[in-house]
N, C-alpha and C positions, 0 to 999 in steps of 0.2 A: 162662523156665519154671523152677518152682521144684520139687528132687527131689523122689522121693515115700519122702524120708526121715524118718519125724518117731516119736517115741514112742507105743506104744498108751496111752492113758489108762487102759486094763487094769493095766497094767505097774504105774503108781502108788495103784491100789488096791491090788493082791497085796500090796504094798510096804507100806503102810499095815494091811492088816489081819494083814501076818507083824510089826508091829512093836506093835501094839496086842494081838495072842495071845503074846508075847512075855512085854510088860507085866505083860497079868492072870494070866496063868500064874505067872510072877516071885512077885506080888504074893499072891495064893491058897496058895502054897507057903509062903511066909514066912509067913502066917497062920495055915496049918496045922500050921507048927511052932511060932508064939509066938502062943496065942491070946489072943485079945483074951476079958476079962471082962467087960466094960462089957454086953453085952447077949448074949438068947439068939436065936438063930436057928432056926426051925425046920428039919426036916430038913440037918443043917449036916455032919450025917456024908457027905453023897451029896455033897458037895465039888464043886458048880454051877460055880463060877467057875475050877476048874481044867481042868474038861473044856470048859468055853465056850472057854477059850483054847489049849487045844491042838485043837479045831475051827477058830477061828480060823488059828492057825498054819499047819494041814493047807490051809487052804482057800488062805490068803496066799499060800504055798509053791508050791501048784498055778498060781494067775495070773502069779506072780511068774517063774516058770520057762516057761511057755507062754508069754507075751509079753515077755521078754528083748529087747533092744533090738538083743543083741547075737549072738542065732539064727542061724545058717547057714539060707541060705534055698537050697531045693532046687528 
């Protein structure tokens, strides 16, 4: 009989999406500081891509902590 120890697949989303809000957060910031000329964006002031990634992040952070593998279970 095999334990019923195994990872939530939750766990490797949170982890994925803390590491992808990471990224475009990263990646939005540097942009915001050395913009690119090449083209214009509309609405580019409302800076879309930094707040997508620190949702993301918030969201990662939440699964990522709730399915810990390594939880004290009560």
């Amino acid at each position: 009989m095999v334990g019923n120890k195994g990872i939530s697949i939750w766990f490797f989303i949170g982890t994925l999406l803390l590491i992808y809000g990471v990224v475009i957060t990263a990646a939005n910031i540097y942009e915001l500081a050395a913009p690119s000329m090449d083209r214009v964006v509309v609405l580019k002031e409302i800076n879309f891509g930094i707040w997508w990634g620190i949702l993301l992040v918030i969201i990662g952070l939440i699964y990522f902590v709730s399915f810990r593998p390594w939880k004290k279970k009560q």
